[in-house]
N, C-alpha and C positions, 0 to 999 in steps of 0.2 A: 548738389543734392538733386537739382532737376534732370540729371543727368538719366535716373532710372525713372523717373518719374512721367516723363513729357517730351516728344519733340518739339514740342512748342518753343523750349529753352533757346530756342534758335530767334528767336524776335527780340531775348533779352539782352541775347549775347550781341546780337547786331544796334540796339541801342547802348551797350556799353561800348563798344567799340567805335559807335560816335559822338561818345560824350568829349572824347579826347580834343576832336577839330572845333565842337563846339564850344568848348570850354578856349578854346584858344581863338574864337571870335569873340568872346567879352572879354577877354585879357587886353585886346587892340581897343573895342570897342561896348564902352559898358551897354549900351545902347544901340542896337544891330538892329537894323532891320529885321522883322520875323521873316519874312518870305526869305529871305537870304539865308536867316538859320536854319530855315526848313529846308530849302535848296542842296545845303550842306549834309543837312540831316538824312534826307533821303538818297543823295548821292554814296556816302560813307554805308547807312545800312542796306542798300540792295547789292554791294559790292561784299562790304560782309559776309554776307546771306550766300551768294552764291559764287566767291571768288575763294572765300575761307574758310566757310562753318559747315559749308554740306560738304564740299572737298575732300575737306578733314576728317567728318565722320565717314565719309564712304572710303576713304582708307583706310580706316580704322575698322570695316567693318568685322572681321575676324574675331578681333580683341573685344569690342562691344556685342558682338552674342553670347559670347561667353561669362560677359557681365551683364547681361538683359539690358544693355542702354534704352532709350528711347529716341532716337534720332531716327530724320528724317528716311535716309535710307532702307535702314532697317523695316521701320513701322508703316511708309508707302512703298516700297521697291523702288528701284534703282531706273526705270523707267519713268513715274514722276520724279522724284531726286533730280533726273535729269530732264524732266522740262522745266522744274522748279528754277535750277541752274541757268537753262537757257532763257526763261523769261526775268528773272533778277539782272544777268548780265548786259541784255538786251536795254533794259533798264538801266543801268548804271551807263550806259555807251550812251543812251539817249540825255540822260539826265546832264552827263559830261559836258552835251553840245548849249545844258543855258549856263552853266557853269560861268560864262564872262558876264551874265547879270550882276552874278556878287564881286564884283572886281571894279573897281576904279579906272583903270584900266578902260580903255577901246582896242577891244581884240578880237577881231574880225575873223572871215569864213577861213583864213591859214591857221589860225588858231584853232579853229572847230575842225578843220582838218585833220590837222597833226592828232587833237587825242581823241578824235573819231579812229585813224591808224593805229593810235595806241591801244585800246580798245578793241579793236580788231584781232590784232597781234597775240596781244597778251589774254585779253579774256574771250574773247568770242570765238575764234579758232581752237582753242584748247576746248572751251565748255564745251563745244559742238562736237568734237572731238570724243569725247568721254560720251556725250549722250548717246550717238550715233554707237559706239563700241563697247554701250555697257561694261566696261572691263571694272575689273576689281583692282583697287589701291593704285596700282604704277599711274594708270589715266591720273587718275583723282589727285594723286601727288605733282604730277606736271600740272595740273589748272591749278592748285593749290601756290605753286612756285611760280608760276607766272603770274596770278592775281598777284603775288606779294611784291612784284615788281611794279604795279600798276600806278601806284601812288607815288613814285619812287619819277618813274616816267613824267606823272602829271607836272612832279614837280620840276622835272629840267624841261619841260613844254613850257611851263609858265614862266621860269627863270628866263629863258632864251627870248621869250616875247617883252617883259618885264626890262631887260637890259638894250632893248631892240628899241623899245618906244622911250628909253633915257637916251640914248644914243641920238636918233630922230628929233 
């Protein structure tokens, strides 16, 4: 329904999409440290925000004029959209490197490394990519597919380190 309403909808949809990780830190633990939820919390929605949800609308932007959407795109131009994009992602690359706070684990600067790389690869070369070449949908669909890989990455970063430090 916020769909014609507001691009605001985009704050909602980046806390639903981290309700998922957080819901599965009280599953482990009824009792989580907050800074650690929040950690989570802010990692997951700036990744959101500018790896999926503006992505998506600015592919979509064709189809969403035609329906008077309210997204971000559309309602600032595709020049904010894309600084919007470059500072969310900027964000989530940064947020990435406390990421071994909430971890049990001691996972030192190889660790901050590899998904500072990942990061790189997948979201900051492609965002910067799209902002730089304003293009319509094609950009938007390559960061949109590469964010979708990001979490995907994070998790064989932290498997590999995770069987590294059982090993040791």
């Amino acid at each position: 329904m916020l769909f014609k309403v507001t691009y605001l909808r985009t704050f909602v949809s980046g806390l639903v999409k981290s309700s998922g990780p957080i819901a599965a830190i009280y599953v482990v633990d009824p009792n989580p440290d907050i800074a650690k939820v929040l950690l989570i919390l802010a990692w997951v929605f700036v990744w959101e925000i500018g790896g999926q949800n503006i992505p998506a609308d600015w592919n979509d932007t064709v189809e969403d004029k035609r329906v008077n959407a309210k997204t971000i795109p559309l309602q600032l131009g595709t020049q904010t959209a894309g600084l919007i994009v470059l500072l969310t992602l900027g964000l989530t690359v940064t947020i990435s490197l406390f990421l071994p706070l909430a971890s049990p684990l001691t996972l030192g600067w190889l660790y901050r490394l590899a998904s500072a790389a990942a990061g790189a690869f997948l979201l900051l070369k492609p965002g910067y990519d799209l902002y730089r070449q304003q293009a319509e949908g094609r950009m938007a669909a390559k960061l949109f597919d590469n964010a979708s890989f990001y979490p995907m990455a994070q998790l064989v970063i932290i498997t590999v380190f995770v069987l590294y430090n059982a090993i040791i």
